[in-house]
C-alpha positions in Angstrom: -86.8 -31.8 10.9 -83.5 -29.8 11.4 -82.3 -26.4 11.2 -79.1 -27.1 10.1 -77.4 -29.9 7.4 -77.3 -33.4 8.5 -73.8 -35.1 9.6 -74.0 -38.4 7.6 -72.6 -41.5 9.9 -71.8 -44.3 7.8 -75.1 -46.0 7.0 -77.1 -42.6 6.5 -73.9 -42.7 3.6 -74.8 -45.8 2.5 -78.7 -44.9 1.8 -77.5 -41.6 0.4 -75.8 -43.3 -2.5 -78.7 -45.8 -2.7 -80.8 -43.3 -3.8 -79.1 -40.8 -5.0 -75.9 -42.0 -7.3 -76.6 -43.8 -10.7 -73.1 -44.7 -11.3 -71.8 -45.2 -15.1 -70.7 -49.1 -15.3 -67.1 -47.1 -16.5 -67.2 -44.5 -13.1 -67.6 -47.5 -11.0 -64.6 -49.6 -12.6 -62.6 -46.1 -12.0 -63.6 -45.8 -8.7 -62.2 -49.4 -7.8 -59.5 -49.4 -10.1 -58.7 -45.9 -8.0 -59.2 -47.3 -4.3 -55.9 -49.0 -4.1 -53.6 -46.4 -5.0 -51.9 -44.5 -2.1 -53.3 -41.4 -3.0 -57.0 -42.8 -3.5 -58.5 -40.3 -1.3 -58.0 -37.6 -3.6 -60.8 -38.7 -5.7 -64.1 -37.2 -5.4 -67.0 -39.0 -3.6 -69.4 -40.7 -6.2 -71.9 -38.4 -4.8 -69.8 -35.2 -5.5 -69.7 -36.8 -9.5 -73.4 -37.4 -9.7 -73.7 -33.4 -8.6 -71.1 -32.6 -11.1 -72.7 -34.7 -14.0 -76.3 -33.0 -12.9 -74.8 -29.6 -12.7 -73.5 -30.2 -16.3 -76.8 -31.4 -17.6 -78.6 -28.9 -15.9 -76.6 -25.6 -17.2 -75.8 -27.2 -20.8 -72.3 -27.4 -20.1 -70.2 -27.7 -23.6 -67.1 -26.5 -22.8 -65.4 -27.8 -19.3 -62.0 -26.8 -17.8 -60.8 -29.2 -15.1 -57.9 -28.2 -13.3 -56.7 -31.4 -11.4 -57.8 -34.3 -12.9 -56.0 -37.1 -10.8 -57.2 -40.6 -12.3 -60.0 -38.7 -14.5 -63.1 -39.0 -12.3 -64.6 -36.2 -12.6 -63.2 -35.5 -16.1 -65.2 -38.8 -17.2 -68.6 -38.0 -15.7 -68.9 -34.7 -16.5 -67.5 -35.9 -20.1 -70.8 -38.7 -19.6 -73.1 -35.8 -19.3 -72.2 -33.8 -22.1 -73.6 -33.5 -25.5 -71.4 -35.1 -28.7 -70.2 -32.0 -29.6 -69.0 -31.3 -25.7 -65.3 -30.8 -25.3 -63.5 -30.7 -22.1 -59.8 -29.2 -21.6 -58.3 -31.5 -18.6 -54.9 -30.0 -16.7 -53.1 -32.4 -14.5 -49.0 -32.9 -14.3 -49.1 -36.7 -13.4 -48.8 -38.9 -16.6 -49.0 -42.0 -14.3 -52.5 -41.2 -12.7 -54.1 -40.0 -15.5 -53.0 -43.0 -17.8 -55.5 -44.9 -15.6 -58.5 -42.2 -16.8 -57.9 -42.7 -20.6 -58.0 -45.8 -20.4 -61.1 -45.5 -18.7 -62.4 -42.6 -20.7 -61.4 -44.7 -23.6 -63.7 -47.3 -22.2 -66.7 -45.3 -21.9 -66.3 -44.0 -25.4 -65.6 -40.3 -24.2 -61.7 -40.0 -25.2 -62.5 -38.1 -28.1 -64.1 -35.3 -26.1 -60.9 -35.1 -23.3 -58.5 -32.5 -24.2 -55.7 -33.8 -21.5 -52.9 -31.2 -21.3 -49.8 -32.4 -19.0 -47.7 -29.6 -17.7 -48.4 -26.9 -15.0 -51.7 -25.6 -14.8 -51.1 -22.3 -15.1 -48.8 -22.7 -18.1 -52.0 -24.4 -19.8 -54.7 -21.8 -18.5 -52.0 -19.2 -19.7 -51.8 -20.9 -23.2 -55.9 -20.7 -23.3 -56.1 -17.7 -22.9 -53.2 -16.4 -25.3 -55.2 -19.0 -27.6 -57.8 -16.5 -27.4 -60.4 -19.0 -25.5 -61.1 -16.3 -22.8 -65.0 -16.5 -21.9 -65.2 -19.9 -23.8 -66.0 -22.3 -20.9 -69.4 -23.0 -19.3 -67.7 -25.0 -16.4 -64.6 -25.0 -13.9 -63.6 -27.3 -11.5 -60.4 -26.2 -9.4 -59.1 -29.5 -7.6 -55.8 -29.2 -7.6 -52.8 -28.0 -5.2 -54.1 -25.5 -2.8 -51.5 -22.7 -2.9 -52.6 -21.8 -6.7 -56.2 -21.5 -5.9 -56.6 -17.9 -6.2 -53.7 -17.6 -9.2 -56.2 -20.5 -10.9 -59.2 -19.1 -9.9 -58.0 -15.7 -11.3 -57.4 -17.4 -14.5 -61.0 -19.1 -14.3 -62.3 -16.3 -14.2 -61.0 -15.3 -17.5 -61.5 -18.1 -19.3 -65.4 -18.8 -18.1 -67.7 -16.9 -19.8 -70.5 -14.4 -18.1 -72.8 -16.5 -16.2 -71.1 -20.0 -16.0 -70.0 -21.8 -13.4 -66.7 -22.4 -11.4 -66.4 -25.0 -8.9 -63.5 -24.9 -5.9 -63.0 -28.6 -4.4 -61.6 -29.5 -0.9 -62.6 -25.8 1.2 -63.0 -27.4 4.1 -59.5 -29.7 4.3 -61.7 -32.0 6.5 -62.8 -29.2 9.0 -59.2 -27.8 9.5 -59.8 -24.0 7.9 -61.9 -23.5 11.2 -58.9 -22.4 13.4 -55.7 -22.9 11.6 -52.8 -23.8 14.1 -49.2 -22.8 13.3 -48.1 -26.7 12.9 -50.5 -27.0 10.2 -49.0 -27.0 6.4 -49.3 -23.4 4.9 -51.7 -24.9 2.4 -54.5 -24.7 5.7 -53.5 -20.7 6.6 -53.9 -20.2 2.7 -57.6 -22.1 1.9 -59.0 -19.8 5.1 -58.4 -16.8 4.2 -59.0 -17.5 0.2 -62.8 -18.7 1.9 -63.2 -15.5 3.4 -62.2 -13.7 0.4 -64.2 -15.0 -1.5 -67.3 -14.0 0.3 -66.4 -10.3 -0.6 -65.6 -11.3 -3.8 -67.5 -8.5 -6.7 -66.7 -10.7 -9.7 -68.8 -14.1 -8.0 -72.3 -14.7 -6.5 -71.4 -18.0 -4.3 -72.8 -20.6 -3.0 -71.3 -23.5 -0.8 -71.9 -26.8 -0.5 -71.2 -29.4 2.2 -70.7 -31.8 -0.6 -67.2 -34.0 -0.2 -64.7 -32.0 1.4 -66.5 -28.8 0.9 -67.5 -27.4 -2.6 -68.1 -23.3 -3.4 -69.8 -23.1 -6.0 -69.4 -19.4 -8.2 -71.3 -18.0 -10.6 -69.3 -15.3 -13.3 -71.1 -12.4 -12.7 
């Protein structure tokens, strides 16, 4: 027994998604197809999508807002959990990366439910919200650059309706929030103290997770 979470070395990894991941034939292709690139670490761990896909299930998720969607991961098995008439609005700027997720969403027969919108994030979450969508969504997922978190978790907050969900990726930045140094990038200074703030936070009852890189999970209040 232990008092505290478990570190997980590299087999204790291995069992964990052994038991614990039932990977979509499409999320595994992605996941390969995704390992090459340079940037292939800015995919979520398998694990992190089962949770995502549960969550979803679990809550009744219908409408999801994904703000950094990379090569469409996450988008896909969240998309995988939904019901037919789930809908998911997708905001990522890189036409290159997420090329690789339609044609993978396209694959698993989900396409139809991906909203992708290509431009700055907060230019879409702005258009949302002057589309009148404020309170619409069930589910959030912020994984995107780390300077907008609050300004995207501001508009989250809008656009998720009383009693759903919003989840913030990457708030540990592999164990560097800690004690930021001053040769760190800005983006280290900034996810601290948005972590702290978001303890105090009246709008949010949280909860976080040592799930990936760290996910806070926040319930609209």
């Amino acid at each position: 027994m232990t008092s505290r979470t478990l570190a997980l070395d590299e087999s204790l990894h291995d069992y964990l998604l052994a038991i614990g991941v039932s990977e979509h034939p499409v999320l595994r292709e992605l996941r390969d197809a995704t390992a090459s690139l340079r940037f292939a670490k800015m995919q979520i761990a398998p694990e992190q999508g089962q949770f995502m896909a549960w969550l979803a299930r679990l809550t009744g998720v219908r409408r999801y807002l994904e703000i950094g969607v990379f090569t469409g991961y996450s988008a896909l098995a969240v998309a995988l959990a939904m019901p037919d008439d789930g809908r998911v609005v997708a905001c990522d700027v890189r036409a290159d990366f997420t090329a690789i997720g339609r044609a993978h969403w396209e694959k698993a027969g989900v396409a139809e439910r991906i909203d992708l919108r290509l431009g700055l994030a907060l230019d879409t979450l702005q258009g949302l919200l002057d589309e009148g969508r404020a309170g619409e969504f069930d589910l959030a997922f912020i994984d995107a650059d780390k300077p907008s978190y609050p300004a995207y978790l501001d508009a989250c907050a809008r656009l998720v309706r009383k009693g759903g969900i919003i989840a913030v990726d990457n708030i540990f930045l592999s164990g560097r929030v800690v004690t930021p140094q001053a040769d760190d990038p800005p983006s280290v200074q900034l996810m601290h103290d948005f972590n702290a703030a978001l303890k105090q936070d009246p709008r949010f009852d949280l909860c976080v997770l040592p799930l990936g890189d760290g996910v806070t999970l926040l319930i609209r209040r």
